[in-house]
C-alpha positions as CSV (number, residue, x, y, z in Angstrom):
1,X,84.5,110.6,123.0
2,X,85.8,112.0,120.0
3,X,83.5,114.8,118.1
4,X,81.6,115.0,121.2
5,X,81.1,118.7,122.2
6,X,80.6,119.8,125.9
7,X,78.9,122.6,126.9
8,X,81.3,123.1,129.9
9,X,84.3,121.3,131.4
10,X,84.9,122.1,134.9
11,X,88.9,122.4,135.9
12,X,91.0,119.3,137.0
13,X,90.7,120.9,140.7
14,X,87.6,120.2,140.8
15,X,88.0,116.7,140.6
16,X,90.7,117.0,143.4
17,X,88.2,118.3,145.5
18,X,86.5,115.4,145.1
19,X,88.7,113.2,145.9
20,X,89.4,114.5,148.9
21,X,85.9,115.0,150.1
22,X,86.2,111.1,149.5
23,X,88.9,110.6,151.7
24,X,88.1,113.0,154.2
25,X,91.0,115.0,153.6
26,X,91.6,118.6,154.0
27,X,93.8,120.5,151.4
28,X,96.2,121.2,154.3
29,X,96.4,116.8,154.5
30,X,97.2,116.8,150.8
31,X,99.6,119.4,150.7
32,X,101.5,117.5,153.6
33,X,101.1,114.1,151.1
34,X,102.6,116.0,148.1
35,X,105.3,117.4,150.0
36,X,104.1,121.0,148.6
37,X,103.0,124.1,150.4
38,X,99.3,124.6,150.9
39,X,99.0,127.6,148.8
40,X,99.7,125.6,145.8
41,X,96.8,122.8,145.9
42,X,94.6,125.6,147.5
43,X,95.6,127.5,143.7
44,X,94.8,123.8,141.8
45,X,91.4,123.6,143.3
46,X,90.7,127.2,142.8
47,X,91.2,126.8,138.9
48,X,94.3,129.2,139.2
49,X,97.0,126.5,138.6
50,X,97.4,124.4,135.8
51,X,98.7,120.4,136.3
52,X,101.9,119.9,134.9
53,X,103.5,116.3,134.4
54,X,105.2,116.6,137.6
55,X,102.0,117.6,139.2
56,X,100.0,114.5,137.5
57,X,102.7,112.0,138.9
58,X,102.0,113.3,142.2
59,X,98.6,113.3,142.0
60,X,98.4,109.9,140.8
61,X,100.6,108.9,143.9
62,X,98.3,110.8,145.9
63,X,95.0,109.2,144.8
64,X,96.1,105.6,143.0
65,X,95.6,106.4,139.7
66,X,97.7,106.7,136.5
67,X,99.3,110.5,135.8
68,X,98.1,110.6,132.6
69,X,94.3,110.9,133.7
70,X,95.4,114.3,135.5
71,X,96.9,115.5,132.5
72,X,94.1,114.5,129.9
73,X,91.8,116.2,132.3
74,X,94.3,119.1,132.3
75,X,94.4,119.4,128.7
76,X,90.6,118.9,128.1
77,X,90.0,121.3,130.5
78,X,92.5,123.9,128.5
79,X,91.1,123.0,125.4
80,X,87.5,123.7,126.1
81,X,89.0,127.4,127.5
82,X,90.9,128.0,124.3
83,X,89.2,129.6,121.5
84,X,86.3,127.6,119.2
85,X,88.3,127.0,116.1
86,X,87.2,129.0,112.8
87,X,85.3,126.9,110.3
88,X,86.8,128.4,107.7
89,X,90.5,126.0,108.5
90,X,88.6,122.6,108.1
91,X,87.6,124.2,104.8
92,X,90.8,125.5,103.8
93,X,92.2,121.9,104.3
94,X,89.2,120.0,102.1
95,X,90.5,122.4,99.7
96,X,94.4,122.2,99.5
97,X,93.8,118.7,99.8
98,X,91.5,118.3,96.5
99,X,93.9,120.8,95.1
100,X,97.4,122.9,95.0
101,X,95.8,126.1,95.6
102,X,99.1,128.3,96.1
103,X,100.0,126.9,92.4
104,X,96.7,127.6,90.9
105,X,97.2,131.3,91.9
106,X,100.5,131.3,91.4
107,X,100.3,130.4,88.2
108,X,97.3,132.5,87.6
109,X,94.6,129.7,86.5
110,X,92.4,131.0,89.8
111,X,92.6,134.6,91.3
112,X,92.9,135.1,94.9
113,X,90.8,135.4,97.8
114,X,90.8,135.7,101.2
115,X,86.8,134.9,101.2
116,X,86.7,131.0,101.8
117,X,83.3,130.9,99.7
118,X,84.4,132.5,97.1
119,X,88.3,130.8,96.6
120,X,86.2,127.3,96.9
121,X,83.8,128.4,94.5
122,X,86.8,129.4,92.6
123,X,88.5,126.2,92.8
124,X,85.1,123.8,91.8
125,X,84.9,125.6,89.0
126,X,88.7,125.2,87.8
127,X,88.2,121.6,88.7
128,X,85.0,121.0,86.8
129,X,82.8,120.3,89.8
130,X,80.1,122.1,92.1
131,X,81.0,121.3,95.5
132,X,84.2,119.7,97.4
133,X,82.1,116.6,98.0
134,X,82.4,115.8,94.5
135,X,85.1,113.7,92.9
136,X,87.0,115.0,89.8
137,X,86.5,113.0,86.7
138,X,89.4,113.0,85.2
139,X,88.2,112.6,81.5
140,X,89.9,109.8,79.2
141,X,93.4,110.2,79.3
142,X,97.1,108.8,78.8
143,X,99.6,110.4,80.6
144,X,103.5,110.3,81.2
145,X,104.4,110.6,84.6
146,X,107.2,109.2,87.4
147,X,104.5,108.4,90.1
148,X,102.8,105.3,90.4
149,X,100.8,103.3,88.1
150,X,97.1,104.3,88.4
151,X,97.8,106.9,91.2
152,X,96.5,111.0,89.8
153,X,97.9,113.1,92.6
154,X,95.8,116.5,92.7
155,X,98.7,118.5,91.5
156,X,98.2,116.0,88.3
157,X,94.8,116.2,88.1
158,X,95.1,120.5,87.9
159,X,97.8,120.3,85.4
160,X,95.6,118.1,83.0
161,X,92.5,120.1,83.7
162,X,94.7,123.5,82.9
163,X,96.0,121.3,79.3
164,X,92.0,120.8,78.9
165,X,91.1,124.1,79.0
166,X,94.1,125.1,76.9
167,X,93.2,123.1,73.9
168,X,89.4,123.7,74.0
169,X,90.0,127.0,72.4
170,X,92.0,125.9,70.0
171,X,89.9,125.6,66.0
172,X,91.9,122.9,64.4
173,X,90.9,120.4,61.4
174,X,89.0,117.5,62.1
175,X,91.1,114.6,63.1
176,X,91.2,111.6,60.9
177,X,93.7,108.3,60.0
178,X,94.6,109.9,56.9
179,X,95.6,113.1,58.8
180,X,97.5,111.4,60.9
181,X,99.6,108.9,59.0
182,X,100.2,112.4,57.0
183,X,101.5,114.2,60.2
184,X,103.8,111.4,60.9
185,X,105.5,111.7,57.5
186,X,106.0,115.6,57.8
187,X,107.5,115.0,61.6
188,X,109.9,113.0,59.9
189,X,111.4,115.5,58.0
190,X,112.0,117.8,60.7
191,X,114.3,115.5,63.5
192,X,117.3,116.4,62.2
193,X,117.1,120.8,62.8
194,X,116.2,121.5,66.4
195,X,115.0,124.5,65.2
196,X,112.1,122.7,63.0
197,X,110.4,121.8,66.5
198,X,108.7,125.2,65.9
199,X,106.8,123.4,63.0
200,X,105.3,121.0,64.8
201,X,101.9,122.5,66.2
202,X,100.8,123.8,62.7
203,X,101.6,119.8,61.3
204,X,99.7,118.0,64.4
205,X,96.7,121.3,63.7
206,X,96.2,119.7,60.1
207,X,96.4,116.3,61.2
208,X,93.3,117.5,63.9
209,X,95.6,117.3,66.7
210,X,95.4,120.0,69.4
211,X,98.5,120.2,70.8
212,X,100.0,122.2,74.0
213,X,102.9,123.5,76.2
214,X,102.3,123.6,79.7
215,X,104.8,124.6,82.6
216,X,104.6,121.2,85.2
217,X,103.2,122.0,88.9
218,X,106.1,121.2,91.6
219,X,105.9,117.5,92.5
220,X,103.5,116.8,89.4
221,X,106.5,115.3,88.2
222,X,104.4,115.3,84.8
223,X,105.7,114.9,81.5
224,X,103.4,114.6,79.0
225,X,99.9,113.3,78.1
226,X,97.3,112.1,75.5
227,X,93.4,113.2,76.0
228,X,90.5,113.7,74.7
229,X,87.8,115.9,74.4
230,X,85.6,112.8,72.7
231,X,86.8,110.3,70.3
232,X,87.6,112.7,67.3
233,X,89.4,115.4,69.7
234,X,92.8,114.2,70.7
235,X,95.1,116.1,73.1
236,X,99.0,115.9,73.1
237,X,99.9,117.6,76.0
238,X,103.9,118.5,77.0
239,X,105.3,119.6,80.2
240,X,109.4,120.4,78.6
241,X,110.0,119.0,82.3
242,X,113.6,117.5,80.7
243,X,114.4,120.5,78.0
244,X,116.3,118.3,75.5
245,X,115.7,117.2,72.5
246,X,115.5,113.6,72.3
247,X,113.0,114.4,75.4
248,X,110.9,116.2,73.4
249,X,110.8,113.7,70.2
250,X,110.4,111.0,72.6
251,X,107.6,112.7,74.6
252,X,105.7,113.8,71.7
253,X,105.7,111.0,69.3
254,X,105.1,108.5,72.4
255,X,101.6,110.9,73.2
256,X,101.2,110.7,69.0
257,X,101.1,106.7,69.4
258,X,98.9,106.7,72.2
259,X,96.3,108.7,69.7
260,X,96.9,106.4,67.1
261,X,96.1,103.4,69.1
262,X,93.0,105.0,70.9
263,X,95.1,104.8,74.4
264,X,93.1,106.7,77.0
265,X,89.8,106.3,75.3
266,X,89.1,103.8,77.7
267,X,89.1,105.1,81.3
268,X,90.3,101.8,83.4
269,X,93.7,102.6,81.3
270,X,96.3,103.2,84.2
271,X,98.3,106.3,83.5
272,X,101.5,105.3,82.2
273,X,105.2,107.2,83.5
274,X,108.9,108.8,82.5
275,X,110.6,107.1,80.5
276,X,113.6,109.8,80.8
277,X,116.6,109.3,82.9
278,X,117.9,107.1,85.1
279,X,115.1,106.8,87.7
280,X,113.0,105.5,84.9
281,X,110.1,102.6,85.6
282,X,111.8,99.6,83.7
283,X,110.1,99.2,80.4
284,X,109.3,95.5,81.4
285,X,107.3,96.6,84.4
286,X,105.0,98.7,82.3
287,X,101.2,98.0,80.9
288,X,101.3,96.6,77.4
289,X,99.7,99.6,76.0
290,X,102.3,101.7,77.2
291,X,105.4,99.4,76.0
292,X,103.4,99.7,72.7
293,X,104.0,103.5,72.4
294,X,107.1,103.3,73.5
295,X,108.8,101.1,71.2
296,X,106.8,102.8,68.6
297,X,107.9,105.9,69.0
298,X,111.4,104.6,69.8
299,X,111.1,102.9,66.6
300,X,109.9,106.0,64.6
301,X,113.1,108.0,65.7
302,X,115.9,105.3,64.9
303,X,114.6,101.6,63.4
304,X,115.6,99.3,65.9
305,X,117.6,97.1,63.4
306,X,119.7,99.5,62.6
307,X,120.4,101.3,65.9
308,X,121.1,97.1,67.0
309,X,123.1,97.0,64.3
310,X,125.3,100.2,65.0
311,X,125.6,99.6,68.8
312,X,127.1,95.8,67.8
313,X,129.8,97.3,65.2
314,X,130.3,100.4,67.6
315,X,130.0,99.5,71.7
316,X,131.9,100.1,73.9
317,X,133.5,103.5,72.5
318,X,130.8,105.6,71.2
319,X,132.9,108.0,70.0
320,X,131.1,111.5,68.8
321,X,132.1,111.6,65.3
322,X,130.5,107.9,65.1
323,X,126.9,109.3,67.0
324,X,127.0,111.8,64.6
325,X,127.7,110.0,61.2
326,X,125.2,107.5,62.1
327,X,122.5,110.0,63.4
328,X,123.2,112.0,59.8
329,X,122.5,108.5,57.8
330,X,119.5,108.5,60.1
331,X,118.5,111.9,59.5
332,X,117.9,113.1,63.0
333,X,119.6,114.8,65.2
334,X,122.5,113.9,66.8
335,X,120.9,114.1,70.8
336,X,118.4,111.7,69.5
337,X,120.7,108.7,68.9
338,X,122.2,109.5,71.8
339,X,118.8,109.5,74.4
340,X,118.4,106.2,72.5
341,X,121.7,104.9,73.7
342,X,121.2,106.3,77.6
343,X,117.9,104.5,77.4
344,X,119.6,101.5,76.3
345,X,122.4,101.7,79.2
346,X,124.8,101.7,76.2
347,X,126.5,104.8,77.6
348,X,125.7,106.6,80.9
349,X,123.6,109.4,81.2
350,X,126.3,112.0,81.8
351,X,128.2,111.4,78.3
352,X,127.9,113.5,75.3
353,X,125.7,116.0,76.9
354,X,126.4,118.5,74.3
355,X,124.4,116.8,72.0
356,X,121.5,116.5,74.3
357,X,120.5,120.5,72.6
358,X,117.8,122.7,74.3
359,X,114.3,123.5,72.5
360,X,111.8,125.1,75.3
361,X,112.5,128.7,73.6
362,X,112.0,127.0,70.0
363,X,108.5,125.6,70.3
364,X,107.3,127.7,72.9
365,X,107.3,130.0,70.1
366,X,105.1,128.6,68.1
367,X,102.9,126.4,70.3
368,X,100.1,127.5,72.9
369,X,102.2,128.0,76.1
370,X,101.5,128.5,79.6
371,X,104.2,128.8,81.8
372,X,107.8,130.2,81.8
373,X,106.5,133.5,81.7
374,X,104.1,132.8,78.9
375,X,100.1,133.3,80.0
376,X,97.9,132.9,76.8
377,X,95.1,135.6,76.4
């Protein structure tokens, strides 16, 4: 039975030797059977020999049973020989199952140890909870990610706790509506300049918004995410997985929507996904709350009437002076008309890449990082 442990298990040979005091056999009568030389089952009864799957066949000619009972005898016999297994590996995988360990020390949130104790202890605490038993609350939350609805895979689960910790230290303004609707009018003003993404964490600081750059864990496959610390501490949390700069407009003013209407205050909110590239969830397949900070934030960056409007005098050739003169009379950027035409499969996602501009080095410069080098004190 499974879990059951013996204190000994006697070799298959003795079993043979059984069977042939049934029979009234001698080894010499068996070996004639098998076709073998005497010394052999002589060797199997004496514990010397192991049964191989040649053996077993014979044997279960031999005696009218099945091969496979010689073998599982054979290989409970081996196993009860081999070493006891250390308690530390059952450990070890309770624990790289609740979390990415090699990550966590590879990216220097835990330190090292070859002491199972203390690396567990190490992990709990990282996690927010006292023993593996426990399950981690993940505290109120909207996040952006490519996996499924209302799945948190543990690599997810560290990377928020990590954007927790981040923003706890942070001494912002208290967050209010007033702040907020203020924010949005200053974010405004700085689409159009890629390099005005550096503003952005002092304007979401004065709106009481704590806001954060963090590195995404291999197969988090995280983008960004809205949390709280309670009601009047909002989180907007950014991975830079897609370094672009409609991405990063997108991203952030999506997250800034999910603070305005309260998304992730309530925890039986499924976590919403990309919306980048062309393995994106289709937006109809989404919750309601998250096709609500979507098309806000869609909306925010280019009014849909007018982008409808452009793409009915303008499709099919998008040329780039047109992108341009359009995105200047919308005063953004250029790579932010065109994400809003990928998204709309008004052009492919391989056309007028040039304008799709990097900004990782620009507001890692400004904002809280952790990641690409970047370890905050």
């Amino acid at each position: 039975m499974e879990g059951r442990t013996y204190a000994e298990v006697f070799p298959p040979g003795e079993t043979v030797r059984e069977e042939l005091e049934e029979r009234g056999w001698t080894q010499v009568d068996l070996a004639e059977i098998l076709g073998r030389p005497p010394r052999l089952v002589n060797e199997l009864i004496a514990g010397k020999r192991s049964i191989t799957p040649d053996t077993a066949r014979e044997l279960g000619e031999a005696f009218g049973t099945e091969a496979k009972y010689w073998l599982n005898l054979e290989a409970a016999y081996q196993l009860w020989r081999s070493k006891r297994p250390d308690n530390a590996i059952g450990r070890r995988a309770r624990l790289y199952t609740k979390a990415p360990v090699k990550d966590l020390i590879r990216r220097r949130w835990i330190e090292p140890s070859s002491d199972i104790d203390l690396l567990e202890k190490r992990v709990c605490s990282f996690l927010g909870i006292s023993s593996l038993d426990e399950d981690v609350v993940v505290w109120p939350h909207a996040a952006r990610k490519t996996t499924p609805y209302g799945d948190i895979s543990p690599a997810q689960v560290a990377w928020l706790c990590r954007a927790k910790r981040l923003a706890e230290d942070l001494r912002i303004e208290r967050f209010s509506d007033d702040r907020f609707d203020e924010a949005l009018t200053r974010l405004r003003a700085l689409l159009s300049d890629p390099a005005k993404v550096r503003e952005v964490p002092a304007v979401l600081a004065n709106a009481g918004i704590r806001f954060v750059v963090l590195e995404h864990l291999p197969q988090s496959r995280i983008d960004g995410a809205c949390l709280w610390l309670d009601e009047h501490s909002p989180i907007v949390a950014i991975s830079v997985r897609f370094d672009r700069i409609d991405w990063f407009w997108h991203t952030v003013l999506h997250e800034l929507f999910h603070v305005k209407n309260r998304d992730g205050l309530d925890a039986n909110q499924p976590l919403d996904t990309n919306l980048v590239g062309d393995k994106a969830t289709r937006f109809e397949d989404k919750p309601a709350f998250e096709r609500r900070a979507d098309e806000s934030a869609a909306d925010f960056l280019v009014q849909r009437t007018k982008l409808t409007d452009f793409m009915a005098r303008v499709r099919p050739l998008y040329a780039k002076w047109k992108i341009q003169q359009f995105a200047h009379q919308m005063g953004v950027h250029p790579g932010i008309v065109v994400g809003q035409l990928q998204f709309r499969d008004e052009i492919k996602y391989y056309h007028n890449r040039e304008m799709l501009v990097k900004i990782r080095d620009e507001i890692t410069s400004t904002a809280v990082t952790d990641g690409w080098g970047h370890i905050p004190a």
